[in-house]
C-alpha positions in Angstrom: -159.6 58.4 47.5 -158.8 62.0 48.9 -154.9 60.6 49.9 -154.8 59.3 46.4 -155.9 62.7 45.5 -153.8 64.3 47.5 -150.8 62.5 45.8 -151.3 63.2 42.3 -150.8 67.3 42.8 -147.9 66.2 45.4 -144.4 66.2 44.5 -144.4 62.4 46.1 -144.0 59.2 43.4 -147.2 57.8 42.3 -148.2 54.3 42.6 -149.9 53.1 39.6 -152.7 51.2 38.9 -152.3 48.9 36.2 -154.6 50.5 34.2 -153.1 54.0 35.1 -149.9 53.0 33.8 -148.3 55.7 30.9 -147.8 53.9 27.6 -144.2 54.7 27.9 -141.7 56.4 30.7 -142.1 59.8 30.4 -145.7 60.3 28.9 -148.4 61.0 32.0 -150.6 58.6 33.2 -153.5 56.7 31.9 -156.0 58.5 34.7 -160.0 59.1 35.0 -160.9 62.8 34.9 -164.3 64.5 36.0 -165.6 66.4 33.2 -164.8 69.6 34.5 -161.3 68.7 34.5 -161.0 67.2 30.9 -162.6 70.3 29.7 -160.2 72.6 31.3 -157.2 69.7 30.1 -158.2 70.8 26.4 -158.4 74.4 26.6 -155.0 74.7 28.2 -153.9 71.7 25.1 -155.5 74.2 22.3 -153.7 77.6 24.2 -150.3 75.7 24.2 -150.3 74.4 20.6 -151.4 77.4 19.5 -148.3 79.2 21.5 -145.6 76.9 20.1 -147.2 77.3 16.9 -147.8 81.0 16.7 -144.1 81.5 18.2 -142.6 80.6 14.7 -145.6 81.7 12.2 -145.9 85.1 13.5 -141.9 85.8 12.3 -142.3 83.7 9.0 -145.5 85.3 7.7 -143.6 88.6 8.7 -140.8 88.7 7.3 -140.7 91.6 4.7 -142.1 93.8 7.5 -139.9 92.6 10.1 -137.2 93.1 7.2 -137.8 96.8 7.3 -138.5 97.6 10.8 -135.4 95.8 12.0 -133.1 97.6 8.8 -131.9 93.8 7.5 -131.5 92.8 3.9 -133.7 89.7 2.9 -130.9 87.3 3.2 -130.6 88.6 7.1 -134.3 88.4 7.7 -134.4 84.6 6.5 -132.0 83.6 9.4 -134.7 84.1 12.0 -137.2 81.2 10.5 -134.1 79.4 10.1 -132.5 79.6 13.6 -136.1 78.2 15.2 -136.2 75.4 12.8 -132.2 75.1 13.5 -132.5 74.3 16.9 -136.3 72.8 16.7 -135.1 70.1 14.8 -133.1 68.7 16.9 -133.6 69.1 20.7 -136.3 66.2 20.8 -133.0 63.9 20.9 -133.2 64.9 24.3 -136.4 65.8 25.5 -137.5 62.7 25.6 -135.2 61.5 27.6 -135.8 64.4 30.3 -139.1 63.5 31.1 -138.2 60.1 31.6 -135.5 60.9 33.8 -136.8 64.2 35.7 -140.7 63.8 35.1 -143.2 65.6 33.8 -143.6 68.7 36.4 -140.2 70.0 36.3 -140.0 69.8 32.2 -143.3 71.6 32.1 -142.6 74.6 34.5 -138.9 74.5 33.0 -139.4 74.9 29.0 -142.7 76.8 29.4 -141.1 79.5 31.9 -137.9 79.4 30.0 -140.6 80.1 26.7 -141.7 82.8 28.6 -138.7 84.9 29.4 -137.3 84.1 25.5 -140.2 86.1 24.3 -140.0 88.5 26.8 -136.5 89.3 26.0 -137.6 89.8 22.3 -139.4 92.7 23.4 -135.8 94.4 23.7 -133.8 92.8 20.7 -132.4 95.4 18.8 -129.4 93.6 16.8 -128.9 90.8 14.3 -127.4 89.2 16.9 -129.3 88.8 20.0 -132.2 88.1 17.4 -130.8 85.0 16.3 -130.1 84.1 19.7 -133.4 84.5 20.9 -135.1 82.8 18.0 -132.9 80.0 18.0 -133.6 79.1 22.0 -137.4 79.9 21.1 -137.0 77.5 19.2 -135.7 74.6 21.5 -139.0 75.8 24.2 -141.5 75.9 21.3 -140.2 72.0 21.2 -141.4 71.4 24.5 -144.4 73.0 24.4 -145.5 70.8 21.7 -145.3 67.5 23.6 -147.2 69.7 26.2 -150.0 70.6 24.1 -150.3 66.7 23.1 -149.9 65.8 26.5 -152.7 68.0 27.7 -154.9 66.9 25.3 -154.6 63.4 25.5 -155.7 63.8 29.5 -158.8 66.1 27.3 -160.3 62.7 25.8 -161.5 59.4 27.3 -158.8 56.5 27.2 -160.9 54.8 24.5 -160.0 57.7 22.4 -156.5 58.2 23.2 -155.1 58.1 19.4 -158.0 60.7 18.3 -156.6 62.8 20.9 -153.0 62.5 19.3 -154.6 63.3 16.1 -155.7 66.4 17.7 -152.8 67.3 19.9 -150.5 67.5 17.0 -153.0 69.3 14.9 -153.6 72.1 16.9 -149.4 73.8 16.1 -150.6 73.3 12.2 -154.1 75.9 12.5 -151.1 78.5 13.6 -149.8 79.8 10.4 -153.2 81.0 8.9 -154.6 81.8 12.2 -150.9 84.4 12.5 -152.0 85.8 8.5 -155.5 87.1 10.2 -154.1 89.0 12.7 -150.7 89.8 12.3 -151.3 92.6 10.2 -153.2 94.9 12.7 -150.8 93.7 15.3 -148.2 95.2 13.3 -150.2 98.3 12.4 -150.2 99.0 16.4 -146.4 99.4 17.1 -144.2 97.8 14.1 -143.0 94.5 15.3 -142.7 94.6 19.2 -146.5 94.1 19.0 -145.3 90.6 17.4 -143.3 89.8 20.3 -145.9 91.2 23.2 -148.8 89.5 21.5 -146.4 86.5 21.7 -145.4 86.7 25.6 -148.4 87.3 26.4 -149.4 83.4 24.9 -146.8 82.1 26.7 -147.4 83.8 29.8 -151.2 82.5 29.9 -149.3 79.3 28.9 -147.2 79.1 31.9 -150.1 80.3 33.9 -152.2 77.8 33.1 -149.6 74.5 33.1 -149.1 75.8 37.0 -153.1 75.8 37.8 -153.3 72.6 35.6 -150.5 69.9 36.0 -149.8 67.3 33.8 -150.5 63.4 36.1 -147.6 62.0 37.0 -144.9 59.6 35.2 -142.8 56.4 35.5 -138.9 58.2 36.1 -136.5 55.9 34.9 -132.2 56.7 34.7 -132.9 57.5 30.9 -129.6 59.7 29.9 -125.8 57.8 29.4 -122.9 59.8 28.5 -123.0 59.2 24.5 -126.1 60.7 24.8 -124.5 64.4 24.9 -121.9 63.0 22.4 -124.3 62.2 19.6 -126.0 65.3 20.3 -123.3 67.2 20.3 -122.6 65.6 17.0 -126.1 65.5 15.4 -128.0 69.0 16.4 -125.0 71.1 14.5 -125.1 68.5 11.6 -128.9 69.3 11.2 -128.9 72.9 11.9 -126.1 73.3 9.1 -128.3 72.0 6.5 -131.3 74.2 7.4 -128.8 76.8 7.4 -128.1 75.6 3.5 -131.3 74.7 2.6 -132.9 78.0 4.1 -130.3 80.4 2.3 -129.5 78.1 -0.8 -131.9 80.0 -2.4 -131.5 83.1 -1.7 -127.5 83.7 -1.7 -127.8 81.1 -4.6 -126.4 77.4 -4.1 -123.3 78.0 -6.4 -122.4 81.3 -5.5 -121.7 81.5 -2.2 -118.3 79.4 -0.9 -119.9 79.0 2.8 -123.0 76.4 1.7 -119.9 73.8 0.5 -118.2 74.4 3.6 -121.2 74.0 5.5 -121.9 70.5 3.6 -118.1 69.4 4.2 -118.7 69.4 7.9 -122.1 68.5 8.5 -121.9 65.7 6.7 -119.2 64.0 8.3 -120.8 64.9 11.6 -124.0 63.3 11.2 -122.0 60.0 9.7 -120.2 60.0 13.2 -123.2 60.5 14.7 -125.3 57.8 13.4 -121.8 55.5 13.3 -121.9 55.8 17.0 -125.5 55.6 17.9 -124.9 52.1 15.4 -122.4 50.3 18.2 -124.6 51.6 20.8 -126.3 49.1 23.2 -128.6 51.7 24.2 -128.7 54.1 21.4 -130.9 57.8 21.0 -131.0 56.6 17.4 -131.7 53.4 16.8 -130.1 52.7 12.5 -131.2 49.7 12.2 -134.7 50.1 12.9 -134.4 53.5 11.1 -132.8 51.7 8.0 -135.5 49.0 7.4 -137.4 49.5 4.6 -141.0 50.4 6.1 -139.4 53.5 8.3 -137.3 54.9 4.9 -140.8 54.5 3.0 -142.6 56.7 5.6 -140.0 59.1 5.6 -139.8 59.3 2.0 -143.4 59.9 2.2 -143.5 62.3 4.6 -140.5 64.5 3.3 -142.4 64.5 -0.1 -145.7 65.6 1.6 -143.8 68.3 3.3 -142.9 69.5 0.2 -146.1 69.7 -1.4 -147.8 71.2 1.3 -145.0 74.0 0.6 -147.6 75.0 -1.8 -149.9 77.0 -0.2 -147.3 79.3 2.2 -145.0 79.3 -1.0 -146.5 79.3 -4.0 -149.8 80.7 -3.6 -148.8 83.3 -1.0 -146.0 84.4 -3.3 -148.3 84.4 -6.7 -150.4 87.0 -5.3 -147.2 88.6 -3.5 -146.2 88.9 -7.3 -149.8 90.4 -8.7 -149.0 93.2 -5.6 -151.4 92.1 -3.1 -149.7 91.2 0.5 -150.8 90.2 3.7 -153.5 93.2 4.2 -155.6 91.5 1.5 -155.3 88.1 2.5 -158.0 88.2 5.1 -161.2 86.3 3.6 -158.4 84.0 1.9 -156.8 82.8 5.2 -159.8 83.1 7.4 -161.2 80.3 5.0 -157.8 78.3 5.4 -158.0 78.9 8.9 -161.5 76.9 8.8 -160.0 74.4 6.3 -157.6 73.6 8.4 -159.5 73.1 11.8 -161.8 70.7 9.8 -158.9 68.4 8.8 -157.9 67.9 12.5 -161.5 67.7 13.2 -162.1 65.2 10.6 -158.6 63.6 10.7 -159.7 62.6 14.3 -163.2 61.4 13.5 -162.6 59.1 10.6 -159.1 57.5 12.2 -158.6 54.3 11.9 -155.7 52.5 13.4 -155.4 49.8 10.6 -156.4 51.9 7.9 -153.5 54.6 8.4 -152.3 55.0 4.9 -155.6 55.8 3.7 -155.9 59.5 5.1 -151.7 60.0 4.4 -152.8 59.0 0.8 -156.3 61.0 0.2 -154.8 64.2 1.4 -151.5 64.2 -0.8 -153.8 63.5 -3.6 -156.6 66.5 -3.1 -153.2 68.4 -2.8 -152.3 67.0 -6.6 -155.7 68.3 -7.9 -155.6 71.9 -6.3 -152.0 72.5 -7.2 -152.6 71.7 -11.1 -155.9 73.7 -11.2 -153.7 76.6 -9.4 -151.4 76.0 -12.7 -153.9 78.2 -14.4 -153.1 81.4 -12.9 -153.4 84.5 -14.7 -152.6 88.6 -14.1 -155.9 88.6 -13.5 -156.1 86.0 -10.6 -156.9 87.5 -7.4 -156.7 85.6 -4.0 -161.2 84.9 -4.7 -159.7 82.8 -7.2 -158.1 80.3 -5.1 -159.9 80.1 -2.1 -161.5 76.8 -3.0 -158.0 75.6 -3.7 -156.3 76.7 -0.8 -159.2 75.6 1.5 -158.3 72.0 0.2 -154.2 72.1 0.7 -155.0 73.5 4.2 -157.4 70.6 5.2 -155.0 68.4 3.8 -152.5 69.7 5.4 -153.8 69.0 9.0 -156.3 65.9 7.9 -152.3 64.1 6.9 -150.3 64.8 10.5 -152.0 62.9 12.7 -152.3 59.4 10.9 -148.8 59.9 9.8 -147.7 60.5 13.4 -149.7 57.4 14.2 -148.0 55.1 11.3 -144.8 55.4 12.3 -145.5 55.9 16.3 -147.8 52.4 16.1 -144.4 50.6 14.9 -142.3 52.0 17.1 -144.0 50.8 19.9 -144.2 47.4 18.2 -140.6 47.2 18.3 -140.0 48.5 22.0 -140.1 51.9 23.9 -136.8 52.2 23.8 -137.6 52.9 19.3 -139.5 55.8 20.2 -137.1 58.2 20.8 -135.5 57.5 17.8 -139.1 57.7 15.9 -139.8 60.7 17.4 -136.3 62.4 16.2 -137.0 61.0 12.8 -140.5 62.4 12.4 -139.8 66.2 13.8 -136.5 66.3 11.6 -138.7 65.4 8.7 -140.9 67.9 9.5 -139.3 70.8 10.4 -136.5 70.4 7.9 -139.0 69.2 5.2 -140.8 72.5 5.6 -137.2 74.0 4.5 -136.3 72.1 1.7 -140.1 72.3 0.1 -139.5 75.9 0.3 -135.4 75.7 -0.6 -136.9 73.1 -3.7 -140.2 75.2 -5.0 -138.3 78.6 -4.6 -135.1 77.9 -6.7 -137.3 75.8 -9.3 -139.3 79.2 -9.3 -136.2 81.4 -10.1 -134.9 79.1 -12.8 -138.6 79.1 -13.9 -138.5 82.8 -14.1 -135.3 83.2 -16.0 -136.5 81.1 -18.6 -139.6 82.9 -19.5 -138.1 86.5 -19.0 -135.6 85.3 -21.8 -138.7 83.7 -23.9 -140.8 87.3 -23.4 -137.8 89.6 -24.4 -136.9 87.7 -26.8 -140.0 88.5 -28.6 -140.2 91.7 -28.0 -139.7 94.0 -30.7 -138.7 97.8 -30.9 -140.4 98.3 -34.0 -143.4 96.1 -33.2 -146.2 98.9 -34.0 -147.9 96.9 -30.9 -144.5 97.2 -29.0 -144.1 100.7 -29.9 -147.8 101.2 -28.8 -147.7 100.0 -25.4 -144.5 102.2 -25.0 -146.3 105.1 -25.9 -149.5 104.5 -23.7 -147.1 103.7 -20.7 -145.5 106.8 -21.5 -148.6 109.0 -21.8 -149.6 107.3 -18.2 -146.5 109.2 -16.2 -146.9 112.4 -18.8 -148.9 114.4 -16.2 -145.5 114.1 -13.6 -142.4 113.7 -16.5 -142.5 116.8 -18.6 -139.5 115.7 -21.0 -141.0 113.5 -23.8 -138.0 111.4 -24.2 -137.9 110.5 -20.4 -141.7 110.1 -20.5 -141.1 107.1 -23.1 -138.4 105.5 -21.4 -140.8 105.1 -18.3 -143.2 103.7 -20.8 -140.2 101.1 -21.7 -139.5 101.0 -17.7 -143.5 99.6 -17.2 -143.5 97.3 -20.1 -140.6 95.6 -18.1 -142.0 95.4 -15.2 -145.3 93.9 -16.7 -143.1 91.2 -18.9 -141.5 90.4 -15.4 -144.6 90.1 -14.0 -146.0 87.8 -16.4 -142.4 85.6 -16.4 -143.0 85.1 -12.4 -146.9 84.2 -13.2 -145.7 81.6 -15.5 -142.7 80.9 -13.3 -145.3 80.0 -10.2 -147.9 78.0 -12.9 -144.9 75.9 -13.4 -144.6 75.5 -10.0 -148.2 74.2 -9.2 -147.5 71.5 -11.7 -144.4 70.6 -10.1 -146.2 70.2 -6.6 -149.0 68.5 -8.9 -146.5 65.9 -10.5 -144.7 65.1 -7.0 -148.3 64.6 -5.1 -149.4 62.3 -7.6 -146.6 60.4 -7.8 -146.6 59.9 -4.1 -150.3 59.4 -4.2 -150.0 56.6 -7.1 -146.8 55.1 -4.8 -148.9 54.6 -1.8 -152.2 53.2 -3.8 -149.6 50.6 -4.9 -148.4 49.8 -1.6 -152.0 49.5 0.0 -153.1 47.4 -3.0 -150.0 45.3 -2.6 -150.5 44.9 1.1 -154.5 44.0 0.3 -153.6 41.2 -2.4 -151.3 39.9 0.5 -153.6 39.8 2.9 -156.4 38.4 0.7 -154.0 35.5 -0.5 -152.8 34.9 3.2 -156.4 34.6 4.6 -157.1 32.4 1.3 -153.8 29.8 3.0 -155.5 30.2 6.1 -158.7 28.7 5.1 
């Protein structure tokens, strides 16, 4: 027992048990911890996921402070959410494939020290450019560390309970965003954004720290990578980071307007075509189209895109509503700290209630509570303050984390059916989804916003009248508000005119962000009504195949 204990924090190749064996090349063993151990196994799970999470929250729930202490425009300032989720998307084409190849040890101690030193050097970014740089290779390590953190805590649980800990493993990134609203803004109130980044390195240097006490047991190592690999990779990542790159500006530089978002269609489309043309002939391929193209995988990542975007709702719209009525993140405390909560309870209850052959069931109850808090969000007035949707918002961020894990599970449970070798290609499919979901739920809700917005600006001017008496009224009391500073009567009305703008403004983005809510409220109950259809189609056929049987 002691040589065998001796081995597993060795550098030397295990020899596995049958029962110790990992699910798949790559993944760590099936092993028997003390207590002790398993308990320290989920701490260091919870501090990594909350460090690859926290890496990209803390810039994106940032940004118009970051905007200012860095001197960018707001076009600038949305290429640094965009160059993570640029490179995030697609380096798990290849991770996978390292750990089978190289093992577990040397991936950890290589993407969590290389996580380390990226957001060290942030600490002394001081251009556009470097900033990109470093936020696009964050985003390639944050990657990594989220296999880690599921990785860690599957070791946390009992093998009995090895899918509750995958529930919880890839829960744990999602608590980051409202956990990085809580504190962010006395982080920033210490020393502008370099806080940010120190509050950061100092995660990932605990991290690191801990993965080197801790270490992952062993794997099976297997000659995973082949030459097309690099080819289709080479291929694919630019591809994908092209259309974040659209669908994270689109929005903001406006899709028609600027000539680079056509350009950057005509080549990423014809990349991605070669790419998947290739991996098509493949004998061995990263991505596996056929398996992709049957009709189970293109339902799940319809579904999953859709959710994406509805769950867009509560960073999105609700964040911006209340950006709109003047409040920002300093008042968002009680609201997030309740989100925060919400959200730890869906992972908590996501992982309680699993069950394997009941999957859909949890994807489909949480897009639905998402459908009923978005349309009673639709009510918003200039009077809603963030008190007023912290039942709502507590929801969507349950739902949030109560979906990821059995949607993780449906498509990972029939990947396996089909071979190890479809789990790569599974894995690809669902953090693209993800991550560039996340983009176009925002690229989708934001430019349905602004056409929202234009619409009812024209409809409120329209009906304002000059020589309304009611018109000329609230002219006059804006006016007599600024009288004590603008001497000059005539100037003194034209800032009344100047505030009756801003407040029909206002009150076109209010209705703009209403129409929103029952956008997200239509698309969640569609996709809720499309997968009651397709668990009530699958119950008849089981019904009427047991009814053969008999």
């Amino acid at each position: 027992m002691a040589s065998r204990f001796r081995q597993f924090w060795s550098e030397e190749e295990w020899s596995f048990a049958p029962h110790e064996r990992p699910t798949i090349p790559g993944s760590p063993g099936n092993f028997d911890h003390p207590n002790r151990r398993r308990i320290a196994y989920g701490v260091i799970a919870v501090l990594i996921g909350l460090t690859g999470g926290l890496g990209n929250a803390l810039v994106q729930v940032n940004t118009i402070q970051l905007q200012g202490a860095l001197g960018l425009d707001p076009t600038e300032i949305a290429w640094l959410p965009i160059a993570y989720v640029m490179t995030n998307a697609s380096i798990n084409l290849l991770l996978i494939k390292f750990r089978q190849q190289f093992g577990l040890r040397p991936f950890a101690l290589l993407f969590s020290g290389l996580y380390t030193i990226l957001a060290f050097a942030h600490l002394f970014v001081r251009d556009f450019a470097t900033a990109i740089a470093v936020r696009g290779a964050s985003g390639m390590a944050a990657a990594a560390l989220s296999s880690l953190g599921l990785y860690y805590m599957m070791q946390a649980l009992p093998a009995k309970w090895r899918l509750k800990a995958i529930v919880l493993g890839i829960g744990v990134p999602q608590c980051a965003t409202p956990l990085a609203r809580l504190f962010s803004p006395e982080l920033l109130a210490m020393s502008q954004w370099r806080t940010l980044y120190l509050f950061e390195f100092g995660l990932a240097a605990i991290s690191l720290a801990s993965i080197i006490a801790l270490r992952l047991p062993p794997t099976q190592k297997l000659k995973a990578f082949e030459p097309l690999d690099f080819l289709t990779f080479v291929l694919y990542a630019p591809a994908i980071g092209l259309f974040c790159a659209v669908l994270g500006q689109g929005r903001l530089v406006w899709w028609t307007q600027a000539a680079w978002i056509g350009w950057a269609l005509v080549i990423a489309i014809p990349l991605l075509a070669l790419a998947l043309w290739i991996e098509h002939h493949r004998a061995n391929p990263l991505l596996n189209t056929r398996w992709l193209g049957s009709i189970d995988i293109v339902r799940f990542a319809i579904v999953t895109l859709m959710a994406r975007i509805v769950f867009s709702e509560q960073n999105f719209g609700a964040v911006g509503l209340l950006t709109a009525l003047g409040q920002n993140n300093d008042q968002f405390g009680t609201l997030f700290t309740i989100a925060f909560i919400a959200s730890v309870a869906g992972v908590v209850m996501s992982a309680v209630t699993l069950n394997p052959t009941k999957l859909t069931h949890p994807i489909m109850y949480a897009i639905g509570l998402v459908a009923i808090a978005a349309y009673a969000d639709s009510f918003s007035t200039n009077l809603t303050r963030a008190p007023e949707l912290y039942a709502t918002q507590a929801v969507i961020a349950f739902s949030t984390t109560f979906f990821l894990g059995p949607s993780l599970l449906f498509g990972m449970t029939r990947a396996l059916q089909q071979g190890a070798g479809h789990v790569i290609s599974f894995i690809a499919l669902f953090g693209m989804l993800n991550s560039v979901g996340s983009l176009g739920g925002t690229a989708l809700l934001g430019t349905y916003q602004v056409v929202r917005e234009k619409a009812h600006s024209a409809a409120i001017v329209q009906n304002i009248d000059p020589t309304d008496p009611q018109v000329t009224q609230r002219i006059a009391a804006g006016g007599a508000r600024v009288s004590g500073v603008v001497g000059d009567p005539t100037l003194a009305r034209a800032e009344g005119a100047a505030l009756l703008s801003q407040a029909a403004t206002r009150e076109a983005n209010i209705r703009a962000y209403n129409d929103v809510f029952r956008l997200v409220a239509a698309l969640a109950a569609a996709v809720t009504l499309f997968l009651a259809l397709l668990t009530w189609r699958r119950a008849r056929r089981a019904r009427a195949a047991a009814k053969v049987q008999s």
